[in-house]
LOKOLKOL-792041 format. One record per atom (N, C-alpha, C): x, y, z; residue in one letter; atom name. Coordinates in steps of 0.1 Angstrom, whole numbers. Example, Ala and Ser with C-alpha at 12.3 -4.5 7.8 and 13.67 -1.06 7.14 Angstrom:
REM LOKOLKOL-792041
R       u       v       w   resn   name
R     132     -57      78      A      N
R     123     -45      78      A     CA
R     132     -33      78      A      C
R     128     -22      71      S      N
R     137     -11      71      S     CA
R     129       0      79      S      C
This chain:
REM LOKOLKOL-792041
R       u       v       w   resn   name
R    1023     919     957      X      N
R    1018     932     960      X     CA
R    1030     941     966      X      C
R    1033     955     956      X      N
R    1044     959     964      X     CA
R    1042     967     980      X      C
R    1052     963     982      X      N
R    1051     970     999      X     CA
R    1059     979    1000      X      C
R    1054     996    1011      X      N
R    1058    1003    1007      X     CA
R    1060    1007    1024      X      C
R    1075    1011    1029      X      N
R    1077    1014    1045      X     CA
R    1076    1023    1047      X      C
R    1071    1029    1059      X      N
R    1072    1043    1068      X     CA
R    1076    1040    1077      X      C
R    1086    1051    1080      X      N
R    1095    1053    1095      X     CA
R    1097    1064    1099      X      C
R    1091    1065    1113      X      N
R    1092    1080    1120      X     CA
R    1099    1077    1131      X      C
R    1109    1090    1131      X      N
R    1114    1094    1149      X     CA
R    1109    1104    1151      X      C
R    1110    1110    1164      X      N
R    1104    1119    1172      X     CA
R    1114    1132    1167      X      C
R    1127    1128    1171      X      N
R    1139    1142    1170      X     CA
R    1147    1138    1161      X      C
R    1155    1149    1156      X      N
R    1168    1150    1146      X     CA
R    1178    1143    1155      X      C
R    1178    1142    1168      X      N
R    1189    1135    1172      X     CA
R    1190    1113    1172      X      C
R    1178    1110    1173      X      N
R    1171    1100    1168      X     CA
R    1175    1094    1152      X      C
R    1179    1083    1151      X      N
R    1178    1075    1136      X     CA
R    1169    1070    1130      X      C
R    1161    1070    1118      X      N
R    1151    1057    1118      X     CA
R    1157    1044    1110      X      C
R    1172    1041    1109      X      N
R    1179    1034    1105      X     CA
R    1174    1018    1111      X      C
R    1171    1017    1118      X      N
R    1169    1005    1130      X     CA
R    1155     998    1123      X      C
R    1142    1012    1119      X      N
R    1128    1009    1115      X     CA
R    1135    1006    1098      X      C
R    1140    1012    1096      X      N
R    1144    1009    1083      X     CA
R    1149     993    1076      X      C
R    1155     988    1083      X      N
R    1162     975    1085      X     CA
R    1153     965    1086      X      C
R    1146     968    1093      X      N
R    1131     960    1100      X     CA
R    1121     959    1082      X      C
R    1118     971    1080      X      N
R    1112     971    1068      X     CA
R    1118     965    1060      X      C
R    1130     971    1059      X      N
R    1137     962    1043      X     CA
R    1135     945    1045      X      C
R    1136     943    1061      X      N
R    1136     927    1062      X     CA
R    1124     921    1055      X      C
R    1117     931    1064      X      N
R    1101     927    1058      X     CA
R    1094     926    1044      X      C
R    1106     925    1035      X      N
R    1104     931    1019      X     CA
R    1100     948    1011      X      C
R    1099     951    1024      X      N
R    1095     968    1016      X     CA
R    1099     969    1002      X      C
R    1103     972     994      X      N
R    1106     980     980      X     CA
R    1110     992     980      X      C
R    1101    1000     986      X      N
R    1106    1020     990      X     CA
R    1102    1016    1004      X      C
R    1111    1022    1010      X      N
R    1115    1028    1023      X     CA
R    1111    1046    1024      X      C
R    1100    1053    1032      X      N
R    1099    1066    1034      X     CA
R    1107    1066    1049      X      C
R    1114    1076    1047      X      N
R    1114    1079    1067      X     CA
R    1110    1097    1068      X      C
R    1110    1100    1080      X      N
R    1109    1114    1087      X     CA
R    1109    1118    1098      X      C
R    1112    1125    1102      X      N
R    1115    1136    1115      X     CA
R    1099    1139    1119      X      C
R    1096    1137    1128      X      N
R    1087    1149    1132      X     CA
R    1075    1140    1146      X      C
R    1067    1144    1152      X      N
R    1061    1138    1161      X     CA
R    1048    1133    1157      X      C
R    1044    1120    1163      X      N
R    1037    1117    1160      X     CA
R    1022    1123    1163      X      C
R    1017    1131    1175      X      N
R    1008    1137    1173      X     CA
R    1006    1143    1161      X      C
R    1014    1149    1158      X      N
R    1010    1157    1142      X     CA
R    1006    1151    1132      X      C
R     995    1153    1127      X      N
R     986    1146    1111      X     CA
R     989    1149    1106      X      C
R     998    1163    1098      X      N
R     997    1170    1090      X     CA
R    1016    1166    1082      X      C
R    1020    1155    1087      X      N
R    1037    1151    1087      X     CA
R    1037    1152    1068      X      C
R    1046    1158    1059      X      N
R    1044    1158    1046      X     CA
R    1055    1145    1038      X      C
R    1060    1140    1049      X      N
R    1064    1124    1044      X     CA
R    1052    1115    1041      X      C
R    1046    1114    1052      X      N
R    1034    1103    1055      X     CA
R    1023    1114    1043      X      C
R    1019    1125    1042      X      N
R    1013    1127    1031      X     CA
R    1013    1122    1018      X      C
R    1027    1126    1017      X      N
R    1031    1120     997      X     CA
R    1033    1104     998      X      C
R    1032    1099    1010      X      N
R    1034    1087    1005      X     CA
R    1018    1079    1005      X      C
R    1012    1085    1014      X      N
R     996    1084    1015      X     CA
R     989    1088    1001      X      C
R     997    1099     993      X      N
R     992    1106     983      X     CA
R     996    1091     969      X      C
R    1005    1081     970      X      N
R    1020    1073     963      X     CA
R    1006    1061     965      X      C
R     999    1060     975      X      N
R     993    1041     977      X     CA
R     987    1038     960      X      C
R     988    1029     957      X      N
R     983    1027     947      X     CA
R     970    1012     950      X      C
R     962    1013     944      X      N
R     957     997     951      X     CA
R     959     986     948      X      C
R     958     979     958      X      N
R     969     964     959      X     CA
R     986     969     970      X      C
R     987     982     969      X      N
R     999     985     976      X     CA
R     995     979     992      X      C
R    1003     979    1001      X      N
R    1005     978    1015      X     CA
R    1016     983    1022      X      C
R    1008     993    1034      X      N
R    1018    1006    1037      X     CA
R    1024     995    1051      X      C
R    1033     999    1054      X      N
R    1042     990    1062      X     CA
R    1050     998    1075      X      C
R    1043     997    1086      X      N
R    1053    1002    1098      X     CA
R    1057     992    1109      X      C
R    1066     997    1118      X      N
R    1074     984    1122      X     CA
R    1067     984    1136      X      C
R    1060     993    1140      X      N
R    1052     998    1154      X     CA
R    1039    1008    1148      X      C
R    1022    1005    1153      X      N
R    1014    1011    1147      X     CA
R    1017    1028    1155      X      C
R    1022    1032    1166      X      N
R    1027    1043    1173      X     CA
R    1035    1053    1164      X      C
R    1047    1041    1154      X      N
R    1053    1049    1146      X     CA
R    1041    1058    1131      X      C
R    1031    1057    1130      X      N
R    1024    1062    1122      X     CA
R    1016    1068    1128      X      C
R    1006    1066    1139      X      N
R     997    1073    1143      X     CA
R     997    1070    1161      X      C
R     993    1085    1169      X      N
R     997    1081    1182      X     CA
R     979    1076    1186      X      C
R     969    1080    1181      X      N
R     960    1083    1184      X     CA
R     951    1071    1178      X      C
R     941    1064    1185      X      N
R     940    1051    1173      X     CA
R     924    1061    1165      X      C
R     918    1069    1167      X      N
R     909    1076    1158      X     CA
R     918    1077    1144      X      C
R     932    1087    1148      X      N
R     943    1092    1135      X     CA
R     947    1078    1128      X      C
R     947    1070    1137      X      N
R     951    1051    1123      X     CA
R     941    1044    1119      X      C
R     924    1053    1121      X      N
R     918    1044    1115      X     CA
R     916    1053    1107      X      C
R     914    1061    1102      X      N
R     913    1073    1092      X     CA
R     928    1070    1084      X      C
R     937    1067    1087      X      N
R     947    1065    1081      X     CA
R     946    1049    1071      X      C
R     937    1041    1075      X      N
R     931    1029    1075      X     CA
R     920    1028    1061      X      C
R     914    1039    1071      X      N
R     898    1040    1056      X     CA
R     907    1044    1044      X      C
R     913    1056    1042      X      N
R     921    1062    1032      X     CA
R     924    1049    1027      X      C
R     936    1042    1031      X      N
R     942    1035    1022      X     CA
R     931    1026    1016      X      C
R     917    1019    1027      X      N
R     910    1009    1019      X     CA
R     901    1017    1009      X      C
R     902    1027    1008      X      N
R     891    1031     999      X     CA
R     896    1032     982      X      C
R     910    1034     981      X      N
R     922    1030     974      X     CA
R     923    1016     970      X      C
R     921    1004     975      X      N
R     925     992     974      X     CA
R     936     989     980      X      C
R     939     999     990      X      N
R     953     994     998      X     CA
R     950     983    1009      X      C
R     963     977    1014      X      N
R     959     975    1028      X     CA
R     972     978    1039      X      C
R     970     974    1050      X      N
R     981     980    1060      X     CA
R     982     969    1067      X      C
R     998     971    1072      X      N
R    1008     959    1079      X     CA
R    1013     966    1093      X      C
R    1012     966    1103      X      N
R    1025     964    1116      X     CA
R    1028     953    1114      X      C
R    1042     956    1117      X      N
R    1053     944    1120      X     CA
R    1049     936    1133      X      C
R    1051     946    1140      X      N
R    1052     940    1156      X     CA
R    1036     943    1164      X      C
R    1029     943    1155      X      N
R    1013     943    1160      X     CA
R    1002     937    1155      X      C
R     997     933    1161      X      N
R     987     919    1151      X     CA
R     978     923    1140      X      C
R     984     932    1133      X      N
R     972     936    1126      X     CA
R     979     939    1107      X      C
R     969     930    1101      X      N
R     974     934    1085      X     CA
R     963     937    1078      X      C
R     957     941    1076      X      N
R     943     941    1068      X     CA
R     941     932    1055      X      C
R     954     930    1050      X      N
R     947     917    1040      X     CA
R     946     905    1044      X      C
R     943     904    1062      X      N
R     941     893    1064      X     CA
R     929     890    1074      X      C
R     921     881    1075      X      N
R     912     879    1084      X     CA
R     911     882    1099      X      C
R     921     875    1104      X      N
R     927     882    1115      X     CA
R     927     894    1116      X      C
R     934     906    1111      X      N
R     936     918    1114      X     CA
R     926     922    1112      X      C
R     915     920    1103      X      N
R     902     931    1096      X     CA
R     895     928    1110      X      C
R     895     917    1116      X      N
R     891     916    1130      X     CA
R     897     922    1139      X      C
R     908     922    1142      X      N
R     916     931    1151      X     CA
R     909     942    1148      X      C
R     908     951    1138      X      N
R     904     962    1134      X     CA
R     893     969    1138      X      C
R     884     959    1131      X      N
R     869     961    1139      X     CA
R     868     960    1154      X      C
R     876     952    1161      X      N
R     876     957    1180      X     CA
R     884     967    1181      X      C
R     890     972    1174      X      N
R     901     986    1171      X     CA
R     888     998    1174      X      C
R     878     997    1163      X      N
R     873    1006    1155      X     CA
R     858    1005    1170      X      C
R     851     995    1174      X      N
R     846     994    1184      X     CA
R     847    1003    1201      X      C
R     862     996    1202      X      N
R     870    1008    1211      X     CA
R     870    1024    1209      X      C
R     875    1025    1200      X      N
R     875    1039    1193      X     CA
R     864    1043    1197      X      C
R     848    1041    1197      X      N
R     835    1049    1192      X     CA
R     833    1048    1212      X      C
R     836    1032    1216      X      N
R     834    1037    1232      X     CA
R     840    1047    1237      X      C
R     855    1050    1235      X      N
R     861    1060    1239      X     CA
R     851    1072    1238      X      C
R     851    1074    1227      X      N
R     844    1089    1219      X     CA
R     831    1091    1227      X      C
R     820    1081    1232      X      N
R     809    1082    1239      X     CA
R     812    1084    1252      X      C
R     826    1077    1256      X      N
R     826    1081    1275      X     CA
R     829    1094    1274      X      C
R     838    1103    1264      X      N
R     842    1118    1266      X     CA
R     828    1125    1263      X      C
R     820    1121    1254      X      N
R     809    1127    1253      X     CA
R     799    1134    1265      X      C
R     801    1119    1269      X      N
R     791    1113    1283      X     CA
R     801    1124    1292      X      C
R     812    1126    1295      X      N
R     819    1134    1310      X     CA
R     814    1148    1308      X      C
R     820    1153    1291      X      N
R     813    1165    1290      X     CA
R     804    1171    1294      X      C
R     792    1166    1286      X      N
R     782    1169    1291      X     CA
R     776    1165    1308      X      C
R     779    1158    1314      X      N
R     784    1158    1330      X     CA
R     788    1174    1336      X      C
R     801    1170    1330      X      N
R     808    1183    1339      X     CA
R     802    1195    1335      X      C
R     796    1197    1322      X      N
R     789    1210    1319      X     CA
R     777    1216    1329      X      C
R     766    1205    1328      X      N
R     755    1204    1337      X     CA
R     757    1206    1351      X      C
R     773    1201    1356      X      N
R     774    1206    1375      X     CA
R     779    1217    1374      X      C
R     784    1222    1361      X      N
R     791    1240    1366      X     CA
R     781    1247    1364      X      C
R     765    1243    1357      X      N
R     754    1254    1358      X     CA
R     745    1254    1372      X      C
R     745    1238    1376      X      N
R     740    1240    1390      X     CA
R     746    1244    1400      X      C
R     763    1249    1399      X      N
R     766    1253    1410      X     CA
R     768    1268    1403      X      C
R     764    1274    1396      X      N
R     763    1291    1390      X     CA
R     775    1292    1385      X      C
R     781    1283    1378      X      N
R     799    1282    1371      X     CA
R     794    1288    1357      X      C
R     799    1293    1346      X      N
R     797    1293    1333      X     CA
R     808    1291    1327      X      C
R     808    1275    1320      X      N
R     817    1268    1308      X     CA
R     825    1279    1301      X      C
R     832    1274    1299      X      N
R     845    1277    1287      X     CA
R     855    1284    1294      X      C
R     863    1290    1287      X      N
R     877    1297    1287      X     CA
R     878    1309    1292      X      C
R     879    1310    1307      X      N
R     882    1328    1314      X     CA
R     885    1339    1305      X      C
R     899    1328    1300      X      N
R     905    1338    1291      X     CA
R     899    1347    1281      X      C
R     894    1340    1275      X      N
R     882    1339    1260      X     CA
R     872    1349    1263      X      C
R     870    1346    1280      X      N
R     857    1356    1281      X     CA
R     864    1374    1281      X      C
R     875    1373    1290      X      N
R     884    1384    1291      X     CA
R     885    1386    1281      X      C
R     888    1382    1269      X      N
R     895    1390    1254      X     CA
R     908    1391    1258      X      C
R     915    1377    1265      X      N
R     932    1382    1269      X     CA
R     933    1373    1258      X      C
R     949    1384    1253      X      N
R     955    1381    1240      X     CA
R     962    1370    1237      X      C
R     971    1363    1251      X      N
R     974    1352    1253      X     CA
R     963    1343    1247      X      C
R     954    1342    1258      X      N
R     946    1328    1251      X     CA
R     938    1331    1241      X      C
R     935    1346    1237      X      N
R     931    1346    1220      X     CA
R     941    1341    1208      X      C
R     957    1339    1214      X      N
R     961    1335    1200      X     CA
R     962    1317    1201      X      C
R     961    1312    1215      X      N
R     962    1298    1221      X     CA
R     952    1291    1204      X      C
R     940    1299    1210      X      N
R     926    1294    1206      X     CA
R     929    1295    1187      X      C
R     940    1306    1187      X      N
R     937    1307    1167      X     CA
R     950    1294    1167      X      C
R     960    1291    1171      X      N
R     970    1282    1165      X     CA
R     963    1270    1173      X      C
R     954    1265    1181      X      N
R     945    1252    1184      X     CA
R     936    1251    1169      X      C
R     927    1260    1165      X      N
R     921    1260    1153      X     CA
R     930    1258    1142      X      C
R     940    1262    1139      X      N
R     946    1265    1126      X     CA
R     952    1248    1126      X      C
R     960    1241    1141      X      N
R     962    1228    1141      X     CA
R     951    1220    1138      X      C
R     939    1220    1144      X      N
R     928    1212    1138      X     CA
R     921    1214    1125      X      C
R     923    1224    1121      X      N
R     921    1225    1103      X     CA
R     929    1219    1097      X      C
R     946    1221    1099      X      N
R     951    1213    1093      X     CA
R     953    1196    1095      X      C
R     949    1189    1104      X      N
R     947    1178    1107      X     CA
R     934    1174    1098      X      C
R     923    1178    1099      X      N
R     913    1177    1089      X     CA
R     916    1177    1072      X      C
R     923    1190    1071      X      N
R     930    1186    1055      X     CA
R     937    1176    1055      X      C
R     944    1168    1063      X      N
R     955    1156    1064      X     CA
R     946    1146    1059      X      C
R     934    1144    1064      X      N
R     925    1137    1063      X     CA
R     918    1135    1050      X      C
R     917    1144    1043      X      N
R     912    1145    1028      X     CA
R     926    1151    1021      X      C
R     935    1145    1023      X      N
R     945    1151    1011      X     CA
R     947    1145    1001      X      C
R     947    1131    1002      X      N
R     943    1125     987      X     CA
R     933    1125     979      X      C
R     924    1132     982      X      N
R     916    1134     975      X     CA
R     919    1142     966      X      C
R     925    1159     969      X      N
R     929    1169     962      X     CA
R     942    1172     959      X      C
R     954    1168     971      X      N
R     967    1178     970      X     CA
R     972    1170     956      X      C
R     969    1159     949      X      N
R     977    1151     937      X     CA
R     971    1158     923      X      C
R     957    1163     929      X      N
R     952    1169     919      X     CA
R     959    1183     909      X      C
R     959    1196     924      X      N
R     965    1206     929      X     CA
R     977    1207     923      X      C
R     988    1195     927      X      N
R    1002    1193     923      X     CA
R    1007    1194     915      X      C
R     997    1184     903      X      N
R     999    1178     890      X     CA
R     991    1187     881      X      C
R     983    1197     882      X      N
R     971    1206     874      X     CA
R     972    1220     871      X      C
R     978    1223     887      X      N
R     977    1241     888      X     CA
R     995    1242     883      X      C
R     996    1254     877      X      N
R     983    1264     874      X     CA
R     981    1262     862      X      C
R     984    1254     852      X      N
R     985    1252     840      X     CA
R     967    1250     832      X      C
R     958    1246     849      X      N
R     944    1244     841      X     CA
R     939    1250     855      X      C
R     924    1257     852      X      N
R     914    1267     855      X     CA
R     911    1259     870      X      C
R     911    1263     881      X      N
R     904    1265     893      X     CA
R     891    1258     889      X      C
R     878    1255     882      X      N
R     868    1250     876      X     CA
R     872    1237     874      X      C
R     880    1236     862      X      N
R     884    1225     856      X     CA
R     892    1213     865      X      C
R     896    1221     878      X      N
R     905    1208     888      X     CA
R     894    1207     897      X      C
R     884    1216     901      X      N
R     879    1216     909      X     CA
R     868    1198     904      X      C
R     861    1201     891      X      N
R     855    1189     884      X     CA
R     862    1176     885      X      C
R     873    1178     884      X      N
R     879    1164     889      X     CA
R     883    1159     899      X      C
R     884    1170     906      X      N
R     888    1163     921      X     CA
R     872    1158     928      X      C
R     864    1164     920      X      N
R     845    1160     926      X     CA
R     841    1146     921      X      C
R     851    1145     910      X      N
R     840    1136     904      X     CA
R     841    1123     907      X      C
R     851    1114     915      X      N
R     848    1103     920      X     CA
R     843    1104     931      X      C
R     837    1115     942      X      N
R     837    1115     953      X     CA
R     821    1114     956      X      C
R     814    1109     968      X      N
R     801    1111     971      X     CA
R     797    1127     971      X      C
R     785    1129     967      X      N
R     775    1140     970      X     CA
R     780    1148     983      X      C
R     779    1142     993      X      N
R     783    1150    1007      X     CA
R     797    1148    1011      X      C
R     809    1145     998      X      N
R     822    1152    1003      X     CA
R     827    1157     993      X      C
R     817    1164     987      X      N
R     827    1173     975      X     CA
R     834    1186     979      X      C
R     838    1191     974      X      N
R     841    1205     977      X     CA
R     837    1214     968      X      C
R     836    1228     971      X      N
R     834    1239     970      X     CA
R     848    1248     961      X      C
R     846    1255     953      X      N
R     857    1262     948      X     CA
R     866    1272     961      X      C
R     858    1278     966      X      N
R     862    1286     977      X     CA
R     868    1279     992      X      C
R     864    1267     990      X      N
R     870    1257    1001      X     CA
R     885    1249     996      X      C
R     882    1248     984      X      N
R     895    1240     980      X     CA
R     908    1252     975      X      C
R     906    1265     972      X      N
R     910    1273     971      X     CA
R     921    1272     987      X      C
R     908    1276     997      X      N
R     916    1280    1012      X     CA
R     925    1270    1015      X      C
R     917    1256    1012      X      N
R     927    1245    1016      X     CA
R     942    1244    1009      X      C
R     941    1247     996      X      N
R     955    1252     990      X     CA
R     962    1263     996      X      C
R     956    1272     996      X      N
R     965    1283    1003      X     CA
R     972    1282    1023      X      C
R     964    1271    1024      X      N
R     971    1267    1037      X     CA
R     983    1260    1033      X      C
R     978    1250    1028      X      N
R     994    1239    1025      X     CA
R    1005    1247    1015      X      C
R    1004    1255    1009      X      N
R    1011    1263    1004      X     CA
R    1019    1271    1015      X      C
R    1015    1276    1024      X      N
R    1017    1284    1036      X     CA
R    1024    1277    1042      X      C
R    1022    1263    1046      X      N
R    1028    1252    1051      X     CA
R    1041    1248    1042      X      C
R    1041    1252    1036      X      N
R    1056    1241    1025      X     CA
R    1049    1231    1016      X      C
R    1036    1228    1021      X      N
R    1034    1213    1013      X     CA
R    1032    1216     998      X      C
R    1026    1229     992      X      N
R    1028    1225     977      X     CA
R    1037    1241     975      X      C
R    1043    1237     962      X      N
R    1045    1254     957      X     CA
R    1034    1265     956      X      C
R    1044    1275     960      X      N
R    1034    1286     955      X     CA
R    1029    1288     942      X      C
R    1038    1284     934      X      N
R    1031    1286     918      X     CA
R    1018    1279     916      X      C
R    1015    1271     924      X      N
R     998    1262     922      X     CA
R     992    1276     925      X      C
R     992    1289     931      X      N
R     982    1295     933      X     CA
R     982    1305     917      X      C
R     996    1305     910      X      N
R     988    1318     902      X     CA
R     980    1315     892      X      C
R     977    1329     885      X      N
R     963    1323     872      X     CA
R     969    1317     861      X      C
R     957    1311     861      X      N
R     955    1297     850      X     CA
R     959    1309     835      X      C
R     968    1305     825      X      N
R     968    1307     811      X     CA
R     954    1308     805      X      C
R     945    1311     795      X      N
R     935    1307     789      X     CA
R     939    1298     781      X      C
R     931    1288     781      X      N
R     938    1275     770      X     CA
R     927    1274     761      X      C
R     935    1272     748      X      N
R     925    1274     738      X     CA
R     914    1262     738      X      C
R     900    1267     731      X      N
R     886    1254     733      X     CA
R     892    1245     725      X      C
R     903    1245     718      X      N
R     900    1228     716      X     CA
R     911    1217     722      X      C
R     921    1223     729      X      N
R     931    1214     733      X     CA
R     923    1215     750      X      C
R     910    1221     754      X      N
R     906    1216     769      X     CA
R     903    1206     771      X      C
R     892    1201     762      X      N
R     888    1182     763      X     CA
R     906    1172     767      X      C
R     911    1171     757      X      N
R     921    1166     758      X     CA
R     929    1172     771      X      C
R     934    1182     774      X      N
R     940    1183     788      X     CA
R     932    1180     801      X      C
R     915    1178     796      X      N
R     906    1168     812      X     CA
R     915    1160     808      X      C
R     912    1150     802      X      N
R     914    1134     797      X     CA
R     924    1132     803      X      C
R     941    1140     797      X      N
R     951    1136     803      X     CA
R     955    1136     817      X      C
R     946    1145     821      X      N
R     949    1149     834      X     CA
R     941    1139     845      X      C
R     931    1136     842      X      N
R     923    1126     848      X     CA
R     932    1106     842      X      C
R     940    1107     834      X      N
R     946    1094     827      X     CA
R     956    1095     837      X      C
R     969    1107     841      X      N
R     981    1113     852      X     CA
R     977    1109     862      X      C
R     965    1109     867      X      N
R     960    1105     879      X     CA
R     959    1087     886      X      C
R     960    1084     877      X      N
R     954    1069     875      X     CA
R     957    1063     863      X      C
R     974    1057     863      X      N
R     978    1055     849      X     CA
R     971    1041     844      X      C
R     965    1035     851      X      N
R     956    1022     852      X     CA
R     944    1021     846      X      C
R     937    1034     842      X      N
R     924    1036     844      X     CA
R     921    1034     827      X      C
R     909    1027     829      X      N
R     905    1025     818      X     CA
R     894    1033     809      X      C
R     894    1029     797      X      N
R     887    1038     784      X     CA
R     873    1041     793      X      C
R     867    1033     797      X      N
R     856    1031     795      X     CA
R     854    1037     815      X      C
R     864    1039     823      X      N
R     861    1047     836      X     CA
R     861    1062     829      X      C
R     874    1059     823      X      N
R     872    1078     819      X     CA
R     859    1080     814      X      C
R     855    1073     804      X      N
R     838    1079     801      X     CA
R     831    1080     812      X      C
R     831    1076     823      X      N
R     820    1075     833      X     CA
R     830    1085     844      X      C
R     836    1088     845      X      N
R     842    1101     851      X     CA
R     839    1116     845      X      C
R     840    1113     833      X      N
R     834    1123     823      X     CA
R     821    1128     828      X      C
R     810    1116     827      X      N
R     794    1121     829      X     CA
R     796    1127     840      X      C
R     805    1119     848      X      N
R     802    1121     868      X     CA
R     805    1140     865      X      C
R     813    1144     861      X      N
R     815    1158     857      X     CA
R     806    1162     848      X      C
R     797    1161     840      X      N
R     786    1162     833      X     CA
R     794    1173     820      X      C
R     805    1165     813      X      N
R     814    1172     806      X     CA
R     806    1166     790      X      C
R     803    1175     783      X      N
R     800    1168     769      X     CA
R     812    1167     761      X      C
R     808    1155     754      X      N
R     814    1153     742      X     CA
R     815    1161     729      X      C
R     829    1164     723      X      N
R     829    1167     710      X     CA
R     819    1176     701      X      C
R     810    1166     701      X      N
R     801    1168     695      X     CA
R     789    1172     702      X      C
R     788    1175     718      X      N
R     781    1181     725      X     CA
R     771    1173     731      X      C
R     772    1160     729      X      N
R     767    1144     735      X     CA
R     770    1147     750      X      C
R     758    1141     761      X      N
R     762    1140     775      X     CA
R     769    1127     772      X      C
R     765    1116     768      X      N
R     771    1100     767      X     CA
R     787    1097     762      X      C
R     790    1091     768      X      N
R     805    1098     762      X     CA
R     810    1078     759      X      C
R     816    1077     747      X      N
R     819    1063     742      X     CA
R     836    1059     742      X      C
R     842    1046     748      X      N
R     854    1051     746      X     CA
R     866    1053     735      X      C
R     856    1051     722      X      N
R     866    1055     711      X     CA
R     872    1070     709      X      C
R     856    1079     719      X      N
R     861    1092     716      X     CA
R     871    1104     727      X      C
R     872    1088     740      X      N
R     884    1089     747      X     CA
R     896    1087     746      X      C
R     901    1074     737      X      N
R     910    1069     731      X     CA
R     913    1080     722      X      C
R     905    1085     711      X      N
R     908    1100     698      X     CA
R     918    1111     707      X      C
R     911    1113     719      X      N
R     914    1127     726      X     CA
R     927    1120     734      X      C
R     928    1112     738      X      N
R     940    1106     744      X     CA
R     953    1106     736      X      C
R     948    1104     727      X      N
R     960    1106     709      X     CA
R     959    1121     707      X      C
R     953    1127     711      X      N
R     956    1145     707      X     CA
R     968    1151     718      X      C
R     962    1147     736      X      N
R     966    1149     745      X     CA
R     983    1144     739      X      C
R     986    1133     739      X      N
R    1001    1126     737      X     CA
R    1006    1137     727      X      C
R    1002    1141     713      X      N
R    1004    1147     703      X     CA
R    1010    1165     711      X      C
R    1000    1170     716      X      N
R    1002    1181     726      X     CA
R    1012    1186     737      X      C
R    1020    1167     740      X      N
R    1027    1168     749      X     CA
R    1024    1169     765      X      C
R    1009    1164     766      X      N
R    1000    1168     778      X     CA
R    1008    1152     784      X      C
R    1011    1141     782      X      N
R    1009    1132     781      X     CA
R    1025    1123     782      X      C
């Protein structure tokens, strides 16, 4: 199973030469490193390589601190990879997920986590209840003033927790985004980035739109993913789904693509919902022919 390292320091003055050595010991294969702090979810090393797991991979840090400071941000870092077929390794912390041990560590991980989340719950609502009996009214002075100070506090607090939230679903879409736009229709990426996902986390055209135009804003993709799509003629579109859904998943088989197809409720050819995989295989040979491929 290849193994794949991450190494973060805090500052430019800092090496991760030290985490690096450690990994290589540990067999890594690719070594990622980066600058930046670990509060931040939104780090675009730990993205693309988050975006890179392939399943069977195992992401590899030498301290679970150095990936995430927060243990809610490593188990979400956690689900991601398992839902992939990955699993994850610290070095210096008892925990691997391909192993019995660790899936246990994990689960008292994941345990802890929900207590934590209940005692803040639980204070909250405490301290809310004694600032009404003593005639206090909750929230932000500032906020109530309309002072401009903590009006812009409150927009760069939101704009960080949106983008932490996208951090959280970016494998779902930014590989899509990366590899698609603008060469194919806002519609047509939108269908594929839905179609392996549950009912209640798909997105919205107008959501995955804004979400692009953030990370674009941010550095994380080019601007060219936003301009307009070319019209592409009706019969090389079948074949550019195909290839583009095959780009994604060089692994994937005849007979998923047909069932990725339906999941998108894309007809066939001949205007069939049932989609067979000879007539994926045909369009896969057009795609290659096209140069999609």
């Amino acid at each position: 199973m290849p193994l794949i390292g991450y190494a973060r320091v805090s500052t430019d003055d800092q090496t991760p030469l030290p985490q690096a050595l450690a990994l290589g010991a540990a067999g890594c294969s690719v070594i990622r490193a980066e600058h930046g702090s670990g509060g931040n979810r939104a780090r675009p090393v730990l993205t693309s390589v988050l975006d890179g797991i392939r399943k069977g991979d195992t992401l590899v840090v030498v301290r679970i601190d150095r990936l995430a400071r927060s243990l809610s941000h490593l188990l979400e870092i956690i689900e991601q990879l398992e839902a992939k077929g990955a699993f994850f390794r610290s070095i210096e912390d008892p925990i691997d997920t391909a192993s019995p041990q660790g899936k246990f560590t994990l689960q008292v991980l994941g345990a802890a986590a929900e207590f934590e989340r209940a005692l803040i719950r639980e204070r909250t609502k405490a301290g809310l209840a004694s600032a009404r009996l003593e005639g206090r009214i909750g929230g932000n002075p500032g906020l109530r003033a309309r002072n401009p100070e903590a009006l812009r506090k409150v927009r760069l607090a939101r704009h960080d927790g949106y983008m932490e939230r996208l951090a959280n679903t970016a494998t779902e879409w930014v590989p899509y985004v990366r590899r698609l736009r603008p060469e194919m229709a806002w519609e047509d990426v939108l269908r594929i980035v839905n179609a392996p996902l549950p009912e209640n986390r798909r997105w919205t055209q107008p959501r995955l739109l804004r979400a692009t135009r953030a990370y674009v804003c941010e550095g994380f993709l080019p601007a060219t993913v936003m301009r307009r799509a070319a019209r592409r003629p009706t019969d090389d579109r079948l074949p550019a789904l195909i290839a583009a859904i095959k780009g994604a998943d060089a692994g994937i088989t005849l007979q998923a693509i047909c069932e990725r197809l339906e999941a998108m409720r894309e007809r066939t050819p001949r205007g069939r919902t049932k989609w067979q995989p000879s007539s994926v295989k045909m369009l896969l040979g057009q795609a290659e022919k096209l140069g999609m491929i």
